[in-house]
Steps between C-alpha positions, in 0.01 A plus 500: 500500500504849528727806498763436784478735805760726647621283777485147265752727242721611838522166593602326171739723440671493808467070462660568195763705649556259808582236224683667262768577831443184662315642791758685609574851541730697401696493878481111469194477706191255445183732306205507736209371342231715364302495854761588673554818311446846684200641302729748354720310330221308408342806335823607329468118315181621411587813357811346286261194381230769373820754330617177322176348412406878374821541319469149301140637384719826416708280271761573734835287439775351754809704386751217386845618580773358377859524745845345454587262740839563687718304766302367780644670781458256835126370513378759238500591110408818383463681146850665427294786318222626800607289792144321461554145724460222313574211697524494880548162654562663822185319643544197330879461652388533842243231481192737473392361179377142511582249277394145430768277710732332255433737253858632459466808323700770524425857393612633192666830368384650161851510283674830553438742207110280513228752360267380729116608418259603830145584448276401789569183631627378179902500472667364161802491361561725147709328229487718256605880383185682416220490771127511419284717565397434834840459639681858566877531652480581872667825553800625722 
């Protein structure tokens, strides 16, 4: 196996991406697949694959910031600190999000006050007072 090419890094990031989402974008509508990508946002995967894949062999870290969860206000929670979302359900609550029938789930809210830890797709709650050194407070 050798050293991945441009377009096999574009691609697996953005079938990362699709995933991570759901396969849905940001206005609630169903992600393309790769092929049926204009070329340009096709390059621009490209080009973000290759500046992460260059800044990992930087030693380049995923800030961790660390926000304070406040009051969900209608179908979103955001970080009482920076206004950083933290939840929005707003896709989930109008049936955009699919869910095994009979699963029963609801979303959930992080407690108000929450420290609530983001760094890349990881999201964690912080129970104690001093952070480490990975984790920074988000800023106003």
């Amino acid at each position: 196996m050798g050293k991945p090419t441009p377009e096999e890094m574009g691609r697996t990031s953005y079938d990362a991406y699709a995933f991570v989402v759901g396969g849905v974008s940001v206005h609630g509508e169903q992600l393309p697949a790769w092929e049926q990508l204009t070329g340009a946002v096709q390059n621009g995967w490209m080009a973000a694959a290759y500046a992460g894949g260059a800044a990992y062999a930087a030693g380049v870290q995923v800030p961790v910031l660390v926000h304070v969860a406040g009051i969900p206000q209608r179908m979103v929670q955001a970080c009482t600190r920076c206004g950083a979302v933290l939840i929005d359900i707003t896709a989930w609550a109008e049936g955009r999000v699919a869910v095994l029938a009979g699963d029963g789930r609801d979303p959930s809210w992080w407690p108000a006050g929450a420290q609530v830890a983001k760094g890349g797709v990881v999201t964690y709650s912080v129970d104690r007072a001093v952070l480490t050194d990975d984790e920074k407070p988000c800023r106003p």
